[in-house]
N, CA, C and O of each residue as an XYZ file, in Angstrom:
328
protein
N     298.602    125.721      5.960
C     297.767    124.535      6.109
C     296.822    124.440      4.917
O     296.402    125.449      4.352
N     296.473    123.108      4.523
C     295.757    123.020      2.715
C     294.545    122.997      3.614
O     294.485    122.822      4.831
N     293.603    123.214      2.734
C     292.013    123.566      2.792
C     291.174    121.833      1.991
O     291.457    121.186      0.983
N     290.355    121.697      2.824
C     289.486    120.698      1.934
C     289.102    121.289      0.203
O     288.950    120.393     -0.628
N     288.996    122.373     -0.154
C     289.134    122.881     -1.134
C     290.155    123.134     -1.991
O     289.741    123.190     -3.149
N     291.442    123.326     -1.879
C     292.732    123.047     -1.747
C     292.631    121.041     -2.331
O     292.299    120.442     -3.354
N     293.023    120.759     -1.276
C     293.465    119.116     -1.092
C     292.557    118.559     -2.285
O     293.118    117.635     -2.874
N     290.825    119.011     -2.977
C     289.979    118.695     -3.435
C     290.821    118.610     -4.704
O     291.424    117.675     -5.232
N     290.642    120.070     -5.061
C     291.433    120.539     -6.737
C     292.919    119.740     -6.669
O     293.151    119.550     -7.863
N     293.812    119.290     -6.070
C     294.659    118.508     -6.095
C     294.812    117.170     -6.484
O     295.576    116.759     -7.358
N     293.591    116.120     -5.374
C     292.735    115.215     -5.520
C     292.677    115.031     -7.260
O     293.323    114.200     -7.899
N     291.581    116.194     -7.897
C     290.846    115.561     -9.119
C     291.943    115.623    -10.095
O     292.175    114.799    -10.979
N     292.645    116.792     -9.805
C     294.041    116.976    -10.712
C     295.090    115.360    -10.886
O     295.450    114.893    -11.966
N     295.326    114.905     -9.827
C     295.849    113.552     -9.750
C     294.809    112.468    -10.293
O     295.161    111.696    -11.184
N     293.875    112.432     -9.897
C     292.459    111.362    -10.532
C     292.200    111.899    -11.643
O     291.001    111.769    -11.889
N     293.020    112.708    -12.826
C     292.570    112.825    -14.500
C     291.574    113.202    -14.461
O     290.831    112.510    -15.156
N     290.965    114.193    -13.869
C     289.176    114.757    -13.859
C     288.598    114.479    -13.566
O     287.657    115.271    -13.512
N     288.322    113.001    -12.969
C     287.343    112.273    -12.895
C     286.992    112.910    -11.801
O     287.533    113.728    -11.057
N     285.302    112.012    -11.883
C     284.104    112.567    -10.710
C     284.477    112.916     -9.268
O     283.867    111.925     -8.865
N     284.809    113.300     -8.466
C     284.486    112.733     -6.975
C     283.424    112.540     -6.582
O     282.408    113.231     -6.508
N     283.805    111.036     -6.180
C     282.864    110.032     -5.276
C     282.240    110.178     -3.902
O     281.174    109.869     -3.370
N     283.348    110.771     -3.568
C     283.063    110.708     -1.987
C     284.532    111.376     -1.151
O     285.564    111.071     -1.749
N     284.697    112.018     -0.191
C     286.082    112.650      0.354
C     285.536    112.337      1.889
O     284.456    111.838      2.205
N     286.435    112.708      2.598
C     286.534    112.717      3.851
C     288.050    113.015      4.850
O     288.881    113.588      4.145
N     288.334    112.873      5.642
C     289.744    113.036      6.223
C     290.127    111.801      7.207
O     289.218    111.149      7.719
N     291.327    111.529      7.432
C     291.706    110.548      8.391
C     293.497    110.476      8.724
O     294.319    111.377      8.559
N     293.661    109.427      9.110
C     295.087    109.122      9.411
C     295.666    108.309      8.503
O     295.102    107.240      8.271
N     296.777    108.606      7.875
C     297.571    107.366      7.042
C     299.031    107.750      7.202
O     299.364    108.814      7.725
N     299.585    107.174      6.902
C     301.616    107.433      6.909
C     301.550    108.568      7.768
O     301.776    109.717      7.387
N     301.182    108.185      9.140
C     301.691    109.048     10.087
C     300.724    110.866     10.097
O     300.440    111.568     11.067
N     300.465    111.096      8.628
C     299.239    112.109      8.602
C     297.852    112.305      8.912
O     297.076    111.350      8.882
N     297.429    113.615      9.247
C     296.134    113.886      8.429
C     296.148    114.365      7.006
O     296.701    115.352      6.522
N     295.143    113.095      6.249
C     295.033    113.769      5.089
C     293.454    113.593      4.498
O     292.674    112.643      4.556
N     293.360    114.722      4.003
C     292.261    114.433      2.946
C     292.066    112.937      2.239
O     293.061    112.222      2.359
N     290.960    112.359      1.532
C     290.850    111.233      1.210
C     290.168    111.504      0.131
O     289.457    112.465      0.425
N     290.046    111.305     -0.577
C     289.224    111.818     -2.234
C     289.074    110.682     -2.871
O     290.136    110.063     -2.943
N     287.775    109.925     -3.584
C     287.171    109.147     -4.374
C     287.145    109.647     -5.068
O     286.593    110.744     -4.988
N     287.828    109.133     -6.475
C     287.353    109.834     -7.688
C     286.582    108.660     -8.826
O     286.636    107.486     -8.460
N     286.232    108.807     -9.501
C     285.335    107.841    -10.845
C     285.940    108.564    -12.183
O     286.164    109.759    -12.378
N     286.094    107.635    -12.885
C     286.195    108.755    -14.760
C     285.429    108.319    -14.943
O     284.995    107.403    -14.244
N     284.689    108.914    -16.340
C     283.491    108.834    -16.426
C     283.662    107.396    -17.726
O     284.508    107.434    -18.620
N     282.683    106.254    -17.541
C     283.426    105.167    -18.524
C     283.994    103.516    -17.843
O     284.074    102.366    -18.274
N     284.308    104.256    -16.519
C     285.220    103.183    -15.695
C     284.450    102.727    -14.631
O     283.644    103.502    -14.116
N     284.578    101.534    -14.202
C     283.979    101.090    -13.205
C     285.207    101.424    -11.680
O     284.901    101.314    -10.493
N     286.466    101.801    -12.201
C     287.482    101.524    -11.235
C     287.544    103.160    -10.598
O     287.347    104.220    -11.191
N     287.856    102.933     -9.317
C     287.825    104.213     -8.242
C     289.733    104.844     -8.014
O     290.641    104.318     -7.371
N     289.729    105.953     -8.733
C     291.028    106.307     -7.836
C     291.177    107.100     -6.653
O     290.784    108.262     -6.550
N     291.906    106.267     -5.537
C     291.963    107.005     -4.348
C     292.790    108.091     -4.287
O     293.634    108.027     -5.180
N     292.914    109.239     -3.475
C     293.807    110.168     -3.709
C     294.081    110.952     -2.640
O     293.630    112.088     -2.493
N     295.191    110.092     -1.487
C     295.109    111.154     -0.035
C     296.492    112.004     -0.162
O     297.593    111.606     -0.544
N     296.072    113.372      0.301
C     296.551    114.818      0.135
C     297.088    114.903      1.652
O     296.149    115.045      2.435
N     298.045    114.866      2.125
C     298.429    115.798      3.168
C     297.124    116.847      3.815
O     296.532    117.622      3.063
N     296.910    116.777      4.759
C     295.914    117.787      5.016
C     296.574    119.149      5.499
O     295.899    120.178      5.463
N     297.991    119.167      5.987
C     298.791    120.265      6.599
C     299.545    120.677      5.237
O     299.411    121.874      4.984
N     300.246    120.010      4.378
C     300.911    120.233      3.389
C     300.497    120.889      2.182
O     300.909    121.841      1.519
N     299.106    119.690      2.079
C     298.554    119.714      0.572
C     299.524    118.833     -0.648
O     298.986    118.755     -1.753
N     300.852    118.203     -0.503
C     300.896    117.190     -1.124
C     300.148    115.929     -1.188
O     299.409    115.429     -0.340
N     300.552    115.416     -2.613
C     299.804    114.204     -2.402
C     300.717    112.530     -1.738
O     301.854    112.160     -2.030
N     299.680    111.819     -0.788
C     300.436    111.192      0.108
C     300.919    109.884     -0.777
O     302.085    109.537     -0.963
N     299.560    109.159     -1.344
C     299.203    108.011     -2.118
C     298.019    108.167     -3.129
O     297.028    108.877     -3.300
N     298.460    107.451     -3.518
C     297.310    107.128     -5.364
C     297.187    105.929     -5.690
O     297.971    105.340     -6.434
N     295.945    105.321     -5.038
C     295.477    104.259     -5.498
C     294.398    104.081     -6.633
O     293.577    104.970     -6.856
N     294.436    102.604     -7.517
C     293.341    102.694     -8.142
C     292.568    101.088     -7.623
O     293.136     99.996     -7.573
N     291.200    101.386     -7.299
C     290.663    100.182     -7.069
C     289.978     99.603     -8.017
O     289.105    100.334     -8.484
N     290.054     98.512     -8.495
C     288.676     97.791     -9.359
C     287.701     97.688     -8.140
O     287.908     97.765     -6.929
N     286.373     97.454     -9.001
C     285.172     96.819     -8.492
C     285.507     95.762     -7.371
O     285.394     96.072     -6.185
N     285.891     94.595     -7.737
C     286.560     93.461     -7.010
C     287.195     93.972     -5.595
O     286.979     93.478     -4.488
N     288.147     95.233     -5.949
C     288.702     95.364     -5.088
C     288.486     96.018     -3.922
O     289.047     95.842     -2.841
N     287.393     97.003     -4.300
C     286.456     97.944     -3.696
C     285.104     97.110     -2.959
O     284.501     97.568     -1.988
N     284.835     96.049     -3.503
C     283.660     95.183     -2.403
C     284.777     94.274     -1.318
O     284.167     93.826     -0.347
N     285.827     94.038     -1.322
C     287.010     93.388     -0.811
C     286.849     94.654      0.737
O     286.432     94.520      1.888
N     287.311     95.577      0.110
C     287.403     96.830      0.913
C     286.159     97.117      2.363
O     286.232     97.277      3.582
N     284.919     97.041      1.145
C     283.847     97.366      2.017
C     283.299     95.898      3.098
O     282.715     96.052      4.170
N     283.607     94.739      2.583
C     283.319     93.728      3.302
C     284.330     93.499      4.993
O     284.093     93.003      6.094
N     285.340     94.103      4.415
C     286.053     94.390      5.675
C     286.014     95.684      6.865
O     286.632     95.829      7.920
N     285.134     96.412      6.260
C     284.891     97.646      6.796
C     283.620     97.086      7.656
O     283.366     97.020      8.858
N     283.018     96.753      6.581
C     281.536     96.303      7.489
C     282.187     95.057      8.675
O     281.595     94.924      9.746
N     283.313     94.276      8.390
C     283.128     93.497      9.377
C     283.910     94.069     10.726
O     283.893     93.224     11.621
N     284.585     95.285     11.085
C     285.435     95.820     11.766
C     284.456     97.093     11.893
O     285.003     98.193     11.971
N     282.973     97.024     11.921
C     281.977     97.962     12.286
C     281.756     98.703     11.727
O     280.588     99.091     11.764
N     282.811     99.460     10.757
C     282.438    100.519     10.101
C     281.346    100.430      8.778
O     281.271     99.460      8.025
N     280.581    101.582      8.686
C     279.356    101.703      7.187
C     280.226    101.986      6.020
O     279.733    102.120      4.900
């Protein structure tokens, strides 16, 4: 089973170094996986990066713009979540 520490170093390895933003865990394609925010340093754009949480592969790799990331949060806030 991968470790939030584990899934982390995986995470930044896929996100090109960049910062992490923010992590957490949840459900996607049927998994638990890690969730990793990353930033490069330079960019306004966020790459997402969910890890298998049992595996430690990586599931998906998204990159968000700005645009796409207030898109994100406006729908979060309206379906309750902070």
């Amino acid at each position: 089973e991968s470790t939030e520490g584990q899934a982390e170093h995986i995470g930044v390895a896929e996100g090109s170094g960049g910062k992490m933003q923010s992590d957490g865990t949840g459900n996607e394609h049927n998994a638990v996986v890690w969730s990793f925010d990353m930033v490069k340093t330079g960019s306004k754009n966020v790459t997402e990066v969910l890890v298998n949480a049992k595996t430690g592969k990586i599931v998906e790799v998204t990159t968000e713009t700005p645009n796409d990331q207030a898109k994100e949060h406006a729908a979060d806030k309206a379906n309750g979540q902070k």
